[in-house]
N, CA and C atoms of all chains as a GROMACS GRO file, in nm:
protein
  594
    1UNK      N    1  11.172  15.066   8.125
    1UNK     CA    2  11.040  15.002   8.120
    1UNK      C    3  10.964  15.027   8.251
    2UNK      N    4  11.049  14.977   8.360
    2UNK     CA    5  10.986  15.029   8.494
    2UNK      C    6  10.973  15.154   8.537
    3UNK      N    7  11.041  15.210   8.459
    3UNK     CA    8  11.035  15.390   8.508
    3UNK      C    9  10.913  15.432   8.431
    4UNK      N   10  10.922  15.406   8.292
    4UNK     CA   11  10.736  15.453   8.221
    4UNK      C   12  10.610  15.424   8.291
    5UNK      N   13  10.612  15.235   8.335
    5UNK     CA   14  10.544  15.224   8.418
    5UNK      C   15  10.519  15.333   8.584
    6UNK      N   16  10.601  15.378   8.634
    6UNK     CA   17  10.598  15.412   8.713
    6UNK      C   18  10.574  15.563   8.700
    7UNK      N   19  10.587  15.637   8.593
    7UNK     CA   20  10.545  15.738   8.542
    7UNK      C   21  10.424  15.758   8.515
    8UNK      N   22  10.336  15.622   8.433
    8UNK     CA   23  10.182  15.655   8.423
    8UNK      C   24  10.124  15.636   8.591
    9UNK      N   25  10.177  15.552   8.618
    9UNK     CA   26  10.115  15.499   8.782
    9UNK      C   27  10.115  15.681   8.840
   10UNK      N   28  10.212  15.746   8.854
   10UNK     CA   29  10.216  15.832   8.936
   10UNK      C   30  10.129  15.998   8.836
   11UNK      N   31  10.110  15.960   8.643
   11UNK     CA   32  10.006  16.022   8.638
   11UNK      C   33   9.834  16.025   8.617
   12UNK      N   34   9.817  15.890   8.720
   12UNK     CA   35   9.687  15.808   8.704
   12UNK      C   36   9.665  15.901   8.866
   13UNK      N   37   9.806  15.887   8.968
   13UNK     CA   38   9.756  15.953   9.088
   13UNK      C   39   9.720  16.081   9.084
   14UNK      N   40   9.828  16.176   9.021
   14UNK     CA   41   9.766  16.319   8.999
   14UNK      C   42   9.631  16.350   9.002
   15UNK      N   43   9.563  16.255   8.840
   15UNK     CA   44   9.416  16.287   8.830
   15UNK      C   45   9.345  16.219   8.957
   16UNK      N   46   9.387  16.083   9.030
   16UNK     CA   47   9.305  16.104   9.096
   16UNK      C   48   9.305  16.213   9.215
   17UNK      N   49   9.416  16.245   9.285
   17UNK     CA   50   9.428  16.327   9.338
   17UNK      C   51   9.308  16.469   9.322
   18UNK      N   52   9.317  16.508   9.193
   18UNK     CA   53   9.248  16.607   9.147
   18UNK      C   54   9.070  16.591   9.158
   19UNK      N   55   9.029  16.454   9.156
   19UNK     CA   56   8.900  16.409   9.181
   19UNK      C   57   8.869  16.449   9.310
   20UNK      N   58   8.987  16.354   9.440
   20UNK     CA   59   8.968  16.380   9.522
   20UNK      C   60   8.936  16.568   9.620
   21UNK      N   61   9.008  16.628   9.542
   21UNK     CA   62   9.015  16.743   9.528
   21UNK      C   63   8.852  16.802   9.519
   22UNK      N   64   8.861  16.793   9.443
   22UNK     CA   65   8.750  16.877   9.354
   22UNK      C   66   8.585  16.791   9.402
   23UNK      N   67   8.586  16.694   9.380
   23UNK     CA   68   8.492  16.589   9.423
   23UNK      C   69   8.362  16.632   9.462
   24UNK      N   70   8.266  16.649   9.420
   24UNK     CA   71   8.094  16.719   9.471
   24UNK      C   72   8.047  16.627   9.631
   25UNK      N   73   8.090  16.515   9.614
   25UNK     CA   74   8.051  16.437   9.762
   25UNK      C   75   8.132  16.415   9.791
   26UNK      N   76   8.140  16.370   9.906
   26UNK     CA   77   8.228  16.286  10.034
   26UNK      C   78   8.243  16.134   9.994
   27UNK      N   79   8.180  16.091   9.920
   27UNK     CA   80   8.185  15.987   9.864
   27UNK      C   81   8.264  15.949   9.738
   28UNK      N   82   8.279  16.071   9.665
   28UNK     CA   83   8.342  16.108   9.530
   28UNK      C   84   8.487  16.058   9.581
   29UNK      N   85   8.505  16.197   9.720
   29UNK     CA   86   8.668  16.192   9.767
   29UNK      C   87   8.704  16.053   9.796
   30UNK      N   88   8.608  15.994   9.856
   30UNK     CA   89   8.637  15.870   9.934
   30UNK      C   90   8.686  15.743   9.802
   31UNK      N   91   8.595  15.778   9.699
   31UNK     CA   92   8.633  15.650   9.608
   31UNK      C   93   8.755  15.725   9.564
   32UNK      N   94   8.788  15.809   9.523
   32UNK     CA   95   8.950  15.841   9.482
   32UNK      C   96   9.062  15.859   9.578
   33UNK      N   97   9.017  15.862   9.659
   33UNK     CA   98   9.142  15.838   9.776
   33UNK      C   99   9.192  15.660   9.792
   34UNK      N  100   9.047  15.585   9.776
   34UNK     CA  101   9.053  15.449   9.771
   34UNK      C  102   9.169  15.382   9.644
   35UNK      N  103   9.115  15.465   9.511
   35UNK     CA  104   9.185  15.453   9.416
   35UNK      C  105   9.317  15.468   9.474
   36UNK      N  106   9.314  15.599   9.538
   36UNK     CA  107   9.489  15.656   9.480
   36UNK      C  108   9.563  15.526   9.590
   37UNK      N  109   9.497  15.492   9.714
   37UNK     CA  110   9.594  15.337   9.770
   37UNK      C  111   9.628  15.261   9.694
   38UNK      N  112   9.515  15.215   9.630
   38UNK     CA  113   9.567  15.106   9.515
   38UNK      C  114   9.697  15.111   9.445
   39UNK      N  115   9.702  15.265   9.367
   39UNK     CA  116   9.785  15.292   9.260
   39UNK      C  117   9.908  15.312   9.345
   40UNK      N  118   9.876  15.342   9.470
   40UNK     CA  119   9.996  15.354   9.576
   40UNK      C  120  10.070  15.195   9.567
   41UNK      N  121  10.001  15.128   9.602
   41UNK     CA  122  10.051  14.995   9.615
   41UNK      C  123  10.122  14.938   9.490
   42UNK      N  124  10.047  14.953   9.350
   42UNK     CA  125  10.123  14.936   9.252
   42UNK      C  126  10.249  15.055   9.250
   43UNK      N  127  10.246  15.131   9.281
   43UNK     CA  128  10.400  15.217   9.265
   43UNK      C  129  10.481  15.178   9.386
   44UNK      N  130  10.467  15.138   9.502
   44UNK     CA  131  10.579  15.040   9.540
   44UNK      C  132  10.603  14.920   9.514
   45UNK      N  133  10.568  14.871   9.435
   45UNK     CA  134  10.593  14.710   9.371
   45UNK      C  135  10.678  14.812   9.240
   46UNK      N  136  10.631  14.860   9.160
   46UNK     CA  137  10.702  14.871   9.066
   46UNK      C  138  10.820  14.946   9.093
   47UNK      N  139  10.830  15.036   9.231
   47UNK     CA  140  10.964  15.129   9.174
   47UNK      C  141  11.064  15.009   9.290
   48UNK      N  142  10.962  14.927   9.360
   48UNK     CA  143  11.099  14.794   9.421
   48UNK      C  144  11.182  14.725   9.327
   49UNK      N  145  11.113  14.672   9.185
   49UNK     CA  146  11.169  14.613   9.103
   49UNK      C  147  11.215  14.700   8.993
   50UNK      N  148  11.232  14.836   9.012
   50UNK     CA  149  11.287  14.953   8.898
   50UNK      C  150  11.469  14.951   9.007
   51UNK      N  151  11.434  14.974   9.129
   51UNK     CA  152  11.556  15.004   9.214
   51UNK      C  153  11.614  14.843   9.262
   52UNK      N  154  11.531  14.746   9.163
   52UNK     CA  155  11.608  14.612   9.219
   52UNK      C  156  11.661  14.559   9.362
   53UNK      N  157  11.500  14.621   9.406
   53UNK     CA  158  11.507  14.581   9.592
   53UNK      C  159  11.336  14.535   9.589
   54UNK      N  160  11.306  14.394   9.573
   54UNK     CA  161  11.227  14.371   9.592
   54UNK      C  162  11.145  14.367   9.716
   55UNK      N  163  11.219  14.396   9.856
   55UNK     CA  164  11.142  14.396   9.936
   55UNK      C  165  11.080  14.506   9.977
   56UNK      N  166  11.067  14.564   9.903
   56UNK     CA  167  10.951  14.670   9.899
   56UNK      C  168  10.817  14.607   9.881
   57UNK      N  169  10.828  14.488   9.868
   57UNK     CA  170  10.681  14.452   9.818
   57UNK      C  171  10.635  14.395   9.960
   58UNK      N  172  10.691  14.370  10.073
   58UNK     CA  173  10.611  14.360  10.205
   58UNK      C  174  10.578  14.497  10.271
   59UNK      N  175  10.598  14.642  10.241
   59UNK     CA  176  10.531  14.782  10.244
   59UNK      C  177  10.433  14.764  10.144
   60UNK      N  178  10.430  14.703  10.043
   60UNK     CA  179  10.284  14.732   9.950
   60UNK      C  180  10.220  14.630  10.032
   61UNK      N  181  10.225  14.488  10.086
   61UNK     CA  182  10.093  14.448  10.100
   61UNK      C  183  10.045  14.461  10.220
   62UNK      N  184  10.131  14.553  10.345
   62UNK     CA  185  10.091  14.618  10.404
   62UNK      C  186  10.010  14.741  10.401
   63UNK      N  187  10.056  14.830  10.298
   63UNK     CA  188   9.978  14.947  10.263
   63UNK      C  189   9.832  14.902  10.214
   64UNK      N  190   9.844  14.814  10.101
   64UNK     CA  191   9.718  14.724  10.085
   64UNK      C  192   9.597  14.747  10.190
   65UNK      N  193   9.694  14.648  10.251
   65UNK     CA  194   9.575  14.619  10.350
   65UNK      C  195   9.496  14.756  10.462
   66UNK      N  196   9.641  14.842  10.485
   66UNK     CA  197   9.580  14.952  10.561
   66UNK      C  198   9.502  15.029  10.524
   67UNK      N  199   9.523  15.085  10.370
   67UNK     CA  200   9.422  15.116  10.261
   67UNK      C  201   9.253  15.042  10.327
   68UNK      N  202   9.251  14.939  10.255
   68UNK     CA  203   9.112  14.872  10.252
   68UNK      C  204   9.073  14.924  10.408
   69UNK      N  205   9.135  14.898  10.532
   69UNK     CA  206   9.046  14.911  10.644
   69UNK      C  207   9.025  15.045  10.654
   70UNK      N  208   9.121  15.155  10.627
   70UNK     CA  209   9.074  15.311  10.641
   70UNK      C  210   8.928  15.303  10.550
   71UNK      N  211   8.929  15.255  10.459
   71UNK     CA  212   8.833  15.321  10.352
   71UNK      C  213   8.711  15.293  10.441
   72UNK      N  214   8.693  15.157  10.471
   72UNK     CA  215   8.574  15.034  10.578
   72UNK      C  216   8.534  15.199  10.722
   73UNK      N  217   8.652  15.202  10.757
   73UNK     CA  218   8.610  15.257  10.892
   73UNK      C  219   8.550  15.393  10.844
   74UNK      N  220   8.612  15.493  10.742
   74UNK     CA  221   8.558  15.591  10.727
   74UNK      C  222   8.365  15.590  10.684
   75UNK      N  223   8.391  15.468  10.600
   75UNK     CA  224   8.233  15.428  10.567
   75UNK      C  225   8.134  15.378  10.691
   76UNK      N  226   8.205  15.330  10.770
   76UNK     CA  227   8.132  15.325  10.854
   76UNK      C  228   8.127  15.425  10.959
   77UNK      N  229   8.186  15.497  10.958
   77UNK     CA  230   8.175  15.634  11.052
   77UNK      C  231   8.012  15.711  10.992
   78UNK      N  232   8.026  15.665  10.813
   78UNK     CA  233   7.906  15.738  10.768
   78UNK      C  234   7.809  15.698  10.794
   79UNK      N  235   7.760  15.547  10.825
   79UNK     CA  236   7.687  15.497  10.849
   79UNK      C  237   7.604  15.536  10.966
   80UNK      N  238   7.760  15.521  11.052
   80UNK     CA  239   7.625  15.521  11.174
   80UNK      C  240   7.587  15.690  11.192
   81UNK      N  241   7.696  15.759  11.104
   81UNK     CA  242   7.582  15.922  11.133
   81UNK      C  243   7.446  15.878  11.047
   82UNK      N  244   7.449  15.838  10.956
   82UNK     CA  245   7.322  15.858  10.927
   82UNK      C  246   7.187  15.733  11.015
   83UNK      N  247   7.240  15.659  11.090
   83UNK     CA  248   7.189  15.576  11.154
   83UNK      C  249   7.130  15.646  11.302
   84UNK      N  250   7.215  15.749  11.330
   84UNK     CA  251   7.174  15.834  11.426
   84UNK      C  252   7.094  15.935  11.429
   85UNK      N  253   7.064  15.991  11.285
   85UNK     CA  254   6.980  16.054  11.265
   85UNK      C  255   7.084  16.204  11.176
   86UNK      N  256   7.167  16.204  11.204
   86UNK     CA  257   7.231  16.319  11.128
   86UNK      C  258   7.325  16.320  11.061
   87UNK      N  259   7.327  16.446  10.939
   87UNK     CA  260   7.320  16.376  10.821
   87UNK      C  261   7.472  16.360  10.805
   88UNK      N  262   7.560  16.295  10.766
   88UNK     CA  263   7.678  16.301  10.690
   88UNK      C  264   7.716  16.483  10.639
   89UNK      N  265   7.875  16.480  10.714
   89UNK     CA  266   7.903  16.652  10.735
   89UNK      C  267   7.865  16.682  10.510
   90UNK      N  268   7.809  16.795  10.508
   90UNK     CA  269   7.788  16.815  10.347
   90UNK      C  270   7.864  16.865  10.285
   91UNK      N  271   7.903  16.831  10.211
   91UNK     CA  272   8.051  16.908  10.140
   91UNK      C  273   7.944  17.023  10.015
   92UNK      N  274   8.014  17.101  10.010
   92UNK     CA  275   7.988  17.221   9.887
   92UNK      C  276   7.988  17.170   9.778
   93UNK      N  277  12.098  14.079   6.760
   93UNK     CA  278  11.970  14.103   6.846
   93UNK      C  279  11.865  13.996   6.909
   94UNK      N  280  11.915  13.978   7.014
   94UNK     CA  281  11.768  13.836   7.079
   94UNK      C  282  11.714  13.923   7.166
   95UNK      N  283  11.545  13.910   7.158
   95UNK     CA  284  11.527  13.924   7.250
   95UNK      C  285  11.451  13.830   7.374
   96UNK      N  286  11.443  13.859   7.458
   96UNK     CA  287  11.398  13.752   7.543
   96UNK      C  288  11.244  13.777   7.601
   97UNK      N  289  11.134  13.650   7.570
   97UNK     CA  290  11.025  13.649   7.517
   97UNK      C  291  10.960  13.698   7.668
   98UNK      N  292  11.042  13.678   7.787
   98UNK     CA  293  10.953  13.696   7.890
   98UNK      C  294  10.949  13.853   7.884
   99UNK      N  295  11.082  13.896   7.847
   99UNK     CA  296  11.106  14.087   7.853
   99UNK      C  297  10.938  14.115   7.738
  100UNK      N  298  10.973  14.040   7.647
  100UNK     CA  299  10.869  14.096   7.587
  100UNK      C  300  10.719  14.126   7.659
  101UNK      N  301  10.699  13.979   7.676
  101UNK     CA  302  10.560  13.980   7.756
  101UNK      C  303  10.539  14.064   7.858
  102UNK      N  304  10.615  14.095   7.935
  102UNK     CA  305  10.642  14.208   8.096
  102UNK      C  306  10.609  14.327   8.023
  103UNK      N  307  10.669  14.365   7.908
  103UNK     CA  308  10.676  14.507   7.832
  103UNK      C  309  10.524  14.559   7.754
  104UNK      N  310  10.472  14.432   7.717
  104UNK     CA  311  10.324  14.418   7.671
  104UNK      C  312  10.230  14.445   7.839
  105UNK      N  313  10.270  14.364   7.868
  105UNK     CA  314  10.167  14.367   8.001
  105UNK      C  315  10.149  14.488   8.057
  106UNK      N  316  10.250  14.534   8.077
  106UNK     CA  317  10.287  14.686   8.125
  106UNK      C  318  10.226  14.797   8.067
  107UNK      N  319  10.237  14.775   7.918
  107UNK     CA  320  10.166  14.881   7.864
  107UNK      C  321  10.032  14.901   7.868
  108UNK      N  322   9.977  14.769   7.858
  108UNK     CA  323   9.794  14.749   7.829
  108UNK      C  324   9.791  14.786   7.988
  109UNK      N  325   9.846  14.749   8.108
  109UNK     CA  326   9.810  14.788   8.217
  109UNK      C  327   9.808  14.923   8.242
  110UNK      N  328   9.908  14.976   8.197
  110UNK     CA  329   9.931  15.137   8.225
  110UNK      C  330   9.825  15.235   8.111
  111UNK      N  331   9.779  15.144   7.987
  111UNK     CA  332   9.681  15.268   7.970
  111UNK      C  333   9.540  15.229   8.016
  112UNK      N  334   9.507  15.125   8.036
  112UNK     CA  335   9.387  15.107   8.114
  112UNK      C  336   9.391  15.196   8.235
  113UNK      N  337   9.512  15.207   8.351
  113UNK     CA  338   9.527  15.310   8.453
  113UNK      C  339   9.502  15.473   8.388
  114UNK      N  340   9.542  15.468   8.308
  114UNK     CA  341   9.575  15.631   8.276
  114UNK      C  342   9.404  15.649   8.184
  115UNK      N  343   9.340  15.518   8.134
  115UNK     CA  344   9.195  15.555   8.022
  115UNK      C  345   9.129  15.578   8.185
  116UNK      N  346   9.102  15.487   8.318
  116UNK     CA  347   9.026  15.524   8.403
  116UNK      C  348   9.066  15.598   8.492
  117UNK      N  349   9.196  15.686   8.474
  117UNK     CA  350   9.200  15.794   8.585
  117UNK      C  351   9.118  15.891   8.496
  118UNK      N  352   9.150  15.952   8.390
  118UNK     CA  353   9.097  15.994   8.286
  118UNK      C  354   8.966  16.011   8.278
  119UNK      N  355   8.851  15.883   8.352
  119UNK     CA  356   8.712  15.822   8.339
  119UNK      C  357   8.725  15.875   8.466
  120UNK      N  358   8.785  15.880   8.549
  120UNK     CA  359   8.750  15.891   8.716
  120UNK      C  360   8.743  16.058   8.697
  121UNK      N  361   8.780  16.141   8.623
  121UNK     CA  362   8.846  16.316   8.646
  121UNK      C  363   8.716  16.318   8.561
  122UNK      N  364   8.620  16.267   8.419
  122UNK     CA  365   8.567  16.341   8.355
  122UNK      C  366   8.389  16.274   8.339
  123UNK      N  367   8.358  16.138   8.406
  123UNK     CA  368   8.277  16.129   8.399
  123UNK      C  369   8.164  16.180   8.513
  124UNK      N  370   8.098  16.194   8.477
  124UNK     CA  371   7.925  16.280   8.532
  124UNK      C  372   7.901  16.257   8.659
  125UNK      N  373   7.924  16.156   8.723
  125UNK     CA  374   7.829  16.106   8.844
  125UNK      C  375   7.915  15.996   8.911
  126UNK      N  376   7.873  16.019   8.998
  126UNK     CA  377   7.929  15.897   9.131
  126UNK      C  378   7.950  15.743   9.064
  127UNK      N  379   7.801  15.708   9.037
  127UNK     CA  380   7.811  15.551   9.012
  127UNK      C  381   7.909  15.548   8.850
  128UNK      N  382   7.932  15.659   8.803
  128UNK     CA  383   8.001  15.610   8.655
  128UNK      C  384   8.132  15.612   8.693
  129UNK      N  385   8.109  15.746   8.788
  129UNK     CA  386   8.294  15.722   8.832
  129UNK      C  387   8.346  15.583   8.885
  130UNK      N  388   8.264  15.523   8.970
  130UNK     CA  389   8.279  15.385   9.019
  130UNK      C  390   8.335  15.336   8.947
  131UNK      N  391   8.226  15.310   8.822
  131UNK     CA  392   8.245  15.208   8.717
  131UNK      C  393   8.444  15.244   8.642
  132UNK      N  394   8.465  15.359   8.631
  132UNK     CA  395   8.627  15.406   8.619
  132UNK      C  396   8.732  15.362   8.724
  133UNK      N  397   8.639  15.354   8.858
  133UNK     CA  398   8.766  15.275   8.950
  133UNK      C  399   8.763  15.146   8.921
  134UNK      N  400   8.653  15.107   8.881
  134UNK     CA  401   8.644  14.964   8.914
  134UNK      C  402   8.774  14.900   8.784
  135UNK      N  403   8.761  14.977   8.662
  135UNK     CA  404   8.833  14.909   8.571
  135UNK      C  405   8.985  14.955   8.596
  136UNK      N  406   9.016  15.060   8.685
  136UNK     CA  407   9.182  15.032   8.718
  136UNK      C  408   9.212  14.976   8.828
  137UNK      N  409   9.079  14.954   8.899
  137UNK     CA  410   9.128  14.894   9.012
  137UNK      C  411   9.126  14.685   8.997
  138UNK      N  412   9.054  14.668   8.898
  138UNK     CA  413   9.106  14.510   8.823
  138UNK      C  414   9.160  14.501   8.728
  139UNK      N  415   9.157  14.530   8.622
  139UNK     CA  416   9.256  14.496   8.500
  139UNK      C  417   9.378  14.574   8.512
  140UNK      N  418   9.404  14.643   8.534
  140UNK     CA  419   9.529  14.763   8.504
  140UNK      C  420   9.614  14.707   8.670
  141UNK      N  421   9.538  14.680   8.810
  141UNK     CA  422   9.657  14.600   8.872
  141UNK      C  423   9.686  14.465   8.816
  142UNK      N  424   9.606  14.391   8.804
  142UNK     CA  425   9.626  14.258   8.764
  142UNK      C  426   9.731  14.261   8.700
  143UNK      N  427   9.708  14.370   8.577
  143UNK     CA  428   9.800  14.310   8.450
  143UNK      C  429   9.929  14.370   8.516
  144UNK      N  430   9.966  14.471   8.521
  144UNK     CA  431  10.137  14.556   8.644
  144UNK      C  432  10.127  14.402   8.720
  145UNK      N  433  10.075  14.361   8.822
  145UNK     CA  434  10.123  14.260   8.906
  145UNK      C  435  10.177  14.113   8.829
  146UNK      N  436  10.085  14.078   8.712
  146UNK     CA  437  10.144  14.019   8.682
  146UNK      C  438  10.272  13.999   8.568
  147UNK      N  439  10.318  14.100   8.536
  147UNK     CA  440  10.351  14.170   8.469
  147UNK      C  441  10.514  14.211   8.548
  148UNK      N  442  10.514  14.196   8.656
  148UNK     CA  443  10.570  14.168   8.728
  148UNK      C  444  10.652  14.063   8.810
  149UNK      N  445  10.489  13.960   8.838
  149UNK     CA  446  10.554  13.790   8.815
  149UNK      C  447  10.598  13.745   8.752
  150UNK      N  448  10.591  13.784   8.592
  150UNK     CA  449  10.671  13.712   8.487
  150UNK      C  450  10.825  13.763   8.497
  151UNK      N  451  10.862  13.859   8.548
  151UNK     CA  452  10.994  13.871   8.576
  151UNK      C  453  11.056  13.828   8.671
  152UNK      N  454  10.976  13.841   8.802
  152UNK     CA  455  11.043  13.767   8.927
  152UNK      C  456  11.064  13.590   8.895
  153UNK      N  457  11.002  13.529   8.822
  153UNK     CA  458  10.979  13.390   8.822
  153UNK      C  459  10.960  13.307   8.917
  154UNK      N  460  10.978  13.191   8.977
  154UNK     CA  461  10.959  13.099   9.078
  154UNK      C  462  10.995  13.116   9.227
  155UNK      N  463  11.022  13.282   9.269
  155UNK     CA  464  11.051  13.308   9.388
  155UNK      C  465  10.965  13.369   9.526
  156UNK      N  466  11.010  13.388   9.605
  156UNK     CA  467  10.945  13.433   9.714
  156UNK      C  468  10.842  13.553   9.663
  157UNK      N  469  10.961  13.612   9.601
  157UNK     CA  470  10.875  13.749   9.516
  157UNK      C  471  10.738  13.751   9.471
  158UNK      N  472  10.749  13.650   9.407
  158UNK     CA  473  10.646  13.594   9.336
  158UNK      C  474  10.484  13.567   9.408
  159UNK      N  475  10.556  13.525   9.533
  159UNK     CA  476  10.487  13.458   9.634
  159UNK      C  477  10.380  13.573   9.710
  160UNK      N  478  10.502  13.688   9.742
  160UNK     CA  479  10.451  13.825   9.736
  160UNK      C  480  10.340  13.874   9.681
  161UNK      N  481  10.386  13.861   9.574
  161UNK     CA  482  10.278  13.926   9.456
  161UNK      C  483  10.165  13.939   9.437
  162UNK      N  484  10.116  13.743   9.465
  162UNK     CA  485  10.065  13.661   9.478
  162UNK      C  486   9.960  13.735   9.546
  163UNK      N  487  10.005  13.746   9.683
  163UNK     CA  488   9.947  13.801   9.795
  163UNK      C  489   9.876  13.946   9.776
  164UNK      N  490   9.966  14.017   9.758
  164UNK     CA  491   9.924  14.174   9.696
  164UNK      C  492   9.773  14.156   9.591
  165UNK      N  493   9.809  14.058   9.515
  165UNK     CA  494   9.706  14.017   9.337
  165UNK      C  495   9.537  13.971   9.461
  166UNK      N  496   9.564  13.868   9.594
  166UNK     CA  497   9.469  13.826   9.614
  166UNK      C  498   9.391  13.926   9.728
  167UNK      N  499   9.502  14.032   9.771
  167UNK     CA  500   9.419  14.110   9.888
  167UNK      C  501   9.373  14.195   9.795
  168UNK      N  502   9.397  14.227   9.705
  168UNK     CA  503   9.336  14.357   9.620
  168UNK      C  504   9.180  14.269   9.572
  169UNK      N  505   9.173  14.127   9.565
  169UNK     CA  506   9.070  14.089   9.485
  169UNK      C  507   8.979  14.106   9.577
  170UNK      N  508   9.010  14.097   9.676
  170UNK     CA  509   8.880  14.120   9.759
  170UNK      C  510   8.898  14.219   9.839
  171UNK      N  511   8.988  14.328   9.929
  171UNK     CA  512   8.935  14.434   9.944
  171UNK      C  513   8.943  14.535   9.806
  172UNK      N  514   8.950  14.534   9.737
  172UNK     CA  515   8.871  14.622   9.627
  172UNK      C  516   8.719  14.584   9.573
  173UNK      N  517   8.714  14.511   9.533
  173UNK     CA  518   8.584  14.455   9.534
  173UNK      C  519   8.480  14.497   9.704
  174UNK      N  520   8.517  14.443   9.779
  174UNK     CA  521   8.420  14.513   9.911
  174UNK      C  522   8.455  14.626   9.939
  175UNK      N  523   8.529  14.718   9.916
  175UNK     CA  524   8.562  14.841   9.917
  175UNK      C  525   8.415  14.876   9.819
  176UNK      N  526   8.453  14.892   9.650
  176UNK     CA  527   8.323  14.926   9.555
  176UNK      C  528   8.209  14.891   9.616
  177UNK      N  529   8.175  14.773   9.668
  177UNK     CA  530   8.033  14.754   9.721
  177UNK      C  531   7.976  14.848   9.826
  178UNK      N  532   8.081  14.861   9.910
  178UNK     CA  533   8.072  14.905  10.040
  178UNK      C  534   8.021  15.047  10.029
  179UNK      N  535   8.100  15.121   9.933
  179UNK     CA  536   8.050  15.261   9.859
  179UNK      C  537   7.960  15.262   9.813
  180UNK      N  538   7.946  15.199   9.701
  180UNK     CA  539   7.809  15.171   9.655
  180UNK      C  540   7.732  15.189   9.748
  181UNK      N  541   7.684  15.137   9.839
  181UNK     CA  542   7.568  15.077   9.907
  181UNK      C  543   7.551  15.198  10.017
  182UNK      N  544   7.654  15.236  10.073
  182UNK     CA  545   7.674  15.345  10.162
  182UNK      C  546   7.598  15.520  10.100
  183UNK      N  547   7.663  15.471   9.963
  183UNK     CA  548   7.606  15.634   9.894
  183UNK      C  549   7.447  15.613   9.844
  184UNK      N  550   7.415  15.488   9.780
  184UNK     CA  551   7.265  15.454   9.818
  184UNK      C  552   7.166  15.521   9.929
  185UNK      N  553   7.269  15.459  10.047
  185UNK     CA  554   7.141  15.506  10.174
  185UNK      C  555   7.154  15.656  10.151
  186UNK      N  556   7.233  15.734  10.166
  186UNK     CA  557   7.272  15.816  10.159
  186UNK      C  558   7.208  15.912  10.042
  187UNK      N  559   7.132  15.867   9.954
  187UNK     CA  560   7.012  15.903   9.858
  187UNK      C  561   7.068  15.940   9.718
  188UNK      N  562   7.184  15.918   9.707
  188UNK     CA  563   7.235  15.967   9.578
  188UNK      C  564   7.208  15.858   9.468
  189UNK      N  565   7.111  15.898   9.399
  189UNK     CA  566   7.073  15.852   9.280
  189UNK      C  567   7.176  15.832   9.144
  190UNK      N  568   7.180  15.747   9.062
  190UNK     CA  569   7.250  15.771   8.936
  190UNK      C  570   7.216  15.848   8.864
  191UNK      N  571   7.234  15.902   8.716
  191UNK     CA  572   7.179  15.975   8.615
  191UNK      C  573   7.168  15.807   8.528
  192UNK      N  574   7.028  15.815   8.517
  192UNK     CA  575   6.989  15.722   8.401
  192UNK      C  576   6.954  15.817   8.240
  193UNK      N  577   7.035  15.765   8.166
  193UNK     CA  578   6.961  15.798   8.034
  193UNK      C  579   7.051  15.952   8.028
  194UNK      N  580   7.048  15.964   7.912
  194UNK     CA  581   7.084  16.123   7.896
  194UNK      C  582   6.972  16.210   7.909
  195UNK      N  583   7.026  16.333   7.938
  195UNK     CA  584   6.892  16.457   7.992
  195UNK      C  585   6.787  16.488   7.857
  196UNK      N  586   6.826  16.467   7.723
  196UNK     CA  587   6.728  16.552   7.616
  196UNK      C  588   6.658  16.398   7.619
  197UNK      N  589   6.629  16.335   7.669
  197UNK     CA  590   6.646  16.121   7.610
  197UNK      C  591   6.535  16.095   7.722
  198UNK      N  592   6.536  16.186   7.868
  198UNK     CA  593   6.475  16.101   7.958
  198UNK      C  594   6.291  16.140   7.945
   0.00000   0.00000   0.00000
């Protein structure tokens, strides 16, 4: 049961992976990288209670949290380029 | 054959969680534009953890674990949520418009 679970979790990351990848903005990458923490966090909760070591779940709400502030700081890195006058680097 | 009603419920939860993950990675790889893709994180990034986390609590039951979980269920409610906004609002200034309406429609 925990292994299926942990099978879609890890093919929800692929695609996002592949967003991040491919992605037309910097913003695209940024929301699927955001995603793929999340799904990160749910795949150490679930493969803690697949390998019946729950303390894996104080690495997820750490990752959690490190997640959310990378995403904050990178956004605000964008900010203040464009606050400075130039533009956010342009992706292809 | 018994089975036991919490296995059940964990096994339900699990599933509706895992294809909501797999319908909005799916939504995140094939829809059009920034703000729709959003709208694809937004639905695995609340229903599809919720339901895995709790889905999860129903097996750990009345323990620390639980307590855990707990924690994980309430930091996600709000940095995911200000995460989406934060994007949002960032790709705004940033001039990127949505696609309203379909193209033969507008």
């Amino acid at each position: 049961m925990y292994a299926a679970a942990a099978l879609a979790i890890l093919v929800v990351m692929a695609l996002t992976l592949v967003r991040a990848l491919v992605g037309p903005t910097a913003f695209d990458r940024l929301l699927a990288v955001n995603m793929f923490g999340t799904k990160t966090v749910l795949l150490i909760a679930v493969v803690g209670f697949m390998t019946d070591r729950p303390d894996f779940l104080d690495i997820a709400i750490v990752y959690a949290l490190v997640n959310f502030l990378s995403t904050l700081a990178v956004l605000r890195f964008f900010e203040r380029q464009l606050h400075e006058g130039s533009a956010p680097p342009e992706e292809e | 054959m018994d089975f036991d009603l919490l296995d059940i419920l964990t096994a339900l939860f699990l599933t509706v969680g895992c294809f909501l993950g797999i319908s909005g990675g799916v939504g995140l790889y094939r829809l059009p534009d920034f703000f729709s893709r959003q709208h694809a994180t937004g639905v695995t990034d609340s229903a599809c953890s919720f339901l895995i986390l709790f889905a999860l609590i129903l097996q750990s039951g009345f323990t620390l674990v639980s307590v855990k979980l707990c924690f994980i269920f309430f930091f996600l409610v709000i940095t995911s949520t200000t995460a989406t906004h934060a994007l949002a609002k960032s790709a705004l200034h940033k001039g990127i418009t949505p696609i309203l309406g379909r193209e033969d429609k507008r």
